[in-house]
C-alpha positions as CSV (number, residue, x, y, z in Angstrom):
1,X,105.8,85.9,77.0
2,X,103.7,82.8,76.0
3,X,102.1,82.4,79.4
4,X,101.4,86.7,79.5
5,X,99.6,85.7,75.9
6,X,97.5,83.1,77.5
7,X,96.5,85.4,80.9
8,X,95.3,88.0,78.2
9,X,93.4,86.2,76.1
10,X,91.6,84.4,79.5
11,X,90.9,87.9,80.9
12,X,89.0,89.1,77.3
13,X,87.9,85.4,76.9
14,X,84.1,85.2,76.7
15,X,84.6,82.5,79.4
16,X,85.9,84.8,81.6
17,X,82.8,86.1,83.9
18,X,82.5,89.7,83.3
19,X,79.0,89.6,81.9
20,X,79.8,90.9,78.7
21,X,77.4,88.8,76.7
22,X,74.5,90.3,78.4
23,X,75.4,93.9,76.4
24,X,74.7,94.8,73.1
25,X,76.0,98.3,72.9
26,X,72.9,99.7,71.8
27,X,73.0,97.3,69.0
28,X,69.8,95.3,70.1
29,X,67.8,98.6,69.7
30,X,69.2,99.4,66.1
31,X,68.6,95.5,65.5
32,X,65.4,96.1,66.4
33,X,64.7,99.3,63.9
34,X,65.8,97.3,60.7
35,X,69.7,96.5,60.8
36,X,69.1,93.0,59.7
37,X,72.1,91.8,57.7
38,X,75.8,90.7,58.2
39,X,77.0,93.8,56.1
40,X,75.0,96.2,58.2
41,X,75.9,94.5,61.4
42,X,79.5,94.7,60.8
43,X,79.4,98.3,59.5
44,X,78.0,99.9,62.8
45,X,80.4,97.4,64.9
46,X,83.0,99.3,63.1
47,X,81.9,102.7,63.4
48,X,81.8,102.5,67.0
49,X,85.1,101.1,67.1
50,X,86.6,104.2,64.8
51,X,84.1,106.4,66.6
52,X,82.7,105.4,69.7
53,X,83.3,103.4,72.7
54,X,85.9,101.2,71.1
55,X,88.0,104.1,70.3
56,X,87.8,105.5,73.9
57,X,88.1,102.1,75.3
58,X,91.4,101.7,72.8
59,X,92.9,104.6,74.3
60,X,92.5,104.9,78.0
61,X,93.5,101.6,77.7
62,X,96.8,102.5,75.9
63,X,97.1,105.5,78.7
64,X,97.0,102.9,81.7
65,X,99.4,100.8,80.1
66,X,101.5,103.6,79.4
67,X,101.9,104.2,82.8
68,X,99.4,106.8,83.4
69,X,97.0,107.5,86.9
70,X,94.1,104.5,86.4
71,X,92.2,106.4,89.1
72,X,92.2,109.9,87.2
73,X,92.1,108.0,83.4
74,X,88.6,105.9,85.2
75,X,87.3,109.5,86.3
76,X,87.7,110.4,83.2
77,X,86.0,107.1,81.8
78,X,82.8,107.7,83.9
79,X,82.6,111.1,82.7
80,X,83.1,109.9,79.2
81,X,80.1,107.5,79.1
82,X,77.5,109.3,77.7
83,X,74.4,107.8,79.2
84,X,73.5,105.9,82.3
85,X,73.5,102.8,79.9
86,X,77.1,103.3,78.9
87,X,78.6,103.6,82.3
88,X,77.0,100.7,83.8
89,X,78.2,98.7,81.2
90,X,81.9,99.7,81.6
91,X,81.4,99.7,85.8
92,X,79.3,96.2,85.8
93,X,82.3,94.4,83.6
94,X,85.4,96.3,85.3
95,X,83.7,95.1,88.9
96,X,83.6,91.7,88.1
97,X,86.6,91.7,86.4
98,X,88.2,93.0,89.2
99,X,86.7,90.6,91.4
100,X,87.7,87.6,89.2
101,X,91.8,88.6,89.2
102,X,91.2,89.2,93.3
103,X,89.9,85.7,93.4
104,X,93.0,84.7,91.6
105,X,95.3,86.3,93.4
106,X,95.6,89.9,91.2
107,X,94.2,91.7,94.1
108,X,92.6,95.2,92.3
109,X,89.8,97.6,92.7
110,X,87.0,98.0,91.1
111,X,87.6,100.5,88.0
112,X,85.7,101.0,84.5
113,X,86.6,97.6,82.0
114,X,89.4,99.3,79.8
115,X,91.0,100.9,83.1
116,X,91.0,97.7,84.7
117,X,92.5,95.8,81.7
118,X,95.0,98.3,81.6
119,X,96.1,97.8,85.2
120,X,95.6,94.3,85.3
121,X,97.4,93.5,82.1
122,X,100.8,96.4,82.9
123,X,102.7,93.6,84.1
124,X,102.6,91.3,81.2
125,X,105.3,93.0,79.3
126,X,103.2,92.8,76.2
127,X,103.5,94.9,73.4
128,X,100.7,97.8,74.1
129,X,99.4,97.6,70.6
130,X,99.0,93.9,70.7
131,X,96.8,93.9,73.9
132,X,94.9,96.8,72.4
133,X,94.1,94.8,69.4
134,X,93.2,92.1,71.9
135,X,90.8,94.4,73.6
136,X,89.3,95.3,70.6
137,X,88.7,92.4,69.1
138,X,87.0,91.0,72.2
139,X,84.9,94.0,72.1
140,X,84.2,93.4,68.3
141,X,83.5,89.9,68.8
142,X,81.2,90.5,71.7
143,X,78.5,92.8,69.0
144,X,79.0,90.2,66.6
145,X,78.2,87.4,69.0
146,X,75.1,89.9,70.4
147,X,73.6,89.7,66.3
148,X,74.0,86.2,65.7
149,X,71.6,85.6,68.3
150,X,69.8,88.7,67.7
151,X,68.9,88.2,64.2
152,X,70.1,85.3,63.8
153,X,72.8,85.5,61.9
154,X,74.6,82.5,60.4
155,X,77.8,81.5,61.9
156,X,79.7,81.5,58.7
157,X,78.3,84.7,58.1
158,X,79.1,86.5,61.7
159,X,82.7,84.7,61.3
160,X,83.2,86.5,58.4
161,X,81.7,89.7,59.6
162,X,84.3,89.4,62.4
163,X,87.6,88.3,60.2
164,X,86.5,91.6,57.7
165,X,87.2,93.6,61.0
166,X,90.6,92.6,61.5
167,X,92.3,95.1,59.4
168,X,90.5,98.2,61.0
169,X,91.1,96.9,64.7
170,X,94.8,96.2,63.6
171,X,94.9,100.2,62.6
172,X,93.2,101.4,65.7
173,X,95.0,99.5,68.0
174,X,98.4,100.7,66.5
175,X,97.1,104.3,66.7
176,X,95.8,104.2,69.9
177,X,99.5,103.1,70.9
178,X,100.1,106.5,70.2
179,X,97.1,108.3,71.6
180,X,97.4,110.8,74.1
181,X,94.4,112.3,76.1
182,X,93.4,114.9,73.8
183,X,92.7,112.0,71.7
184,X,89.9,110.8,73.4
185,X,86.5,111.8,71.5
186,X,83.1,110.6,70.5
187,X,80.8,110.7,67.6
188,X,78.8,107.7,67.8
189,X,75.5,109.6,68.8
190,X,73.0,106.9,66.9
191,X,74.8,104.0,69.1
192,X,74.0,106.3,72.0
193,X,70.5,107.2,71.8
194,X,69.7,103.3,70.3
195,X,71.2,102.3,73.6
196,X,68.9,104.6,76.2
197,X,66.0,104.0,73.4
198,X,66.7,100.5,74.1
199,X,65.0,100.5,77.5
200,X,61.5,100.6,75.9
201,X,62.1,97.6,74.2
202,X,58.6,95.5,75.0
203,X,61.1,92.5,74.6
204,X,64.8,92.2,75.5
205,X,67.3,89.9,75.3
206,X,70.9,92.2,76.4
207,X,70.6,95.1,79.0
208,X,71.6,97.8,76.4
């Protein structure tokens, strides 16, 4: 159980090369029109984790742990992402994490990032709310990281942003345990349209 602990938290590690530093989730763009503070910062992180892609990511990661079809559930991921931005973020990080596992010997397609979690991390006989939460908070951490250099935030500061999180991923991830397909919604339209307005940026530092 230890050394299935360790895989996980090297395949959501910000070490591991899926290129998930270079996204912002729209977040750059909403940087950019005024969010400018730790509280702020942490309150949209957390709407689109009740909301928005980390809710969808939560449970269609729950679903291919659960045993369901990854190839259907990463149809249904594509045709989830609501813009162009959004579904080259998911494909770009589930391709190279699937290349990475390959190159270590967990030979896999290439499938959106919370399908290919999911398949990757079925064998690990870890308890699906606790790689969830995993998930999650690598997701979490990832915007958090994306507006300390962004703004800059202070690293106290984006610490505790990310620690005043905990609770709410700890609640999603044991609900998305539970999800079932009709669960899978989105209502985060501002993180949407900030991350397609974010291509007009004269200045960028993520690609969305």
């Amino acid at each position: 159980m230890m050394q299935a602990r360790l895989s996980l938290i090297q395949w959501l590690s910000p070490a591991f090369p899926t290129g998930g530093f270079a996204y912002s989730h729209g977040l750059e763009q909403a940087m950019s029109d005024g969010l400018r503070d730790a509280d702020a910062v942490a309150d949209w992180v957390a709407q689109v984790l009740r909301h928005g892609g980390g809710w969808t990511d939560a449970v269609l990661l729950s679903l291919v742990l659960r045993g369901g079809d990854a190839d259907a559930l990463a149809d249904t991921c594509r045709a989830m992402s609501g813009t162009s931005e959004r579904l080259a973020e998911t494909m770009d990080q589930g391709r190279a994490l699937a290349a990475t596992l390959s190159a270590l010997g967990h030979t896999m397609p290439p499938r959106p990032l919370p399908v290919a979690v999911g398949v990757a991390a079925r064998d690990l006989g870890l308890p699906v709310p606790e790689v969830i939460a995993h998930y999650l908070h690598a997701f979490a951490a990832n915007l958090i990281s994306a507006a300390t250099r962004f703004l800059p935030l202070g690293q106290a500061q984006s610490q505790a942003a990310l620690a005043g999180l905990h609770g709410l991923i700890a609640e999603l991830a044991n609900h998305a345990a539970q999800a079932t397909e009709t669960s899978l919604e989105t209502a985060t339209f501002s993180a949407d349209l900030a991350a397609m307005r974010h291509e007009t940026l004269d200045v960028r530092i993520f690609r969305t």
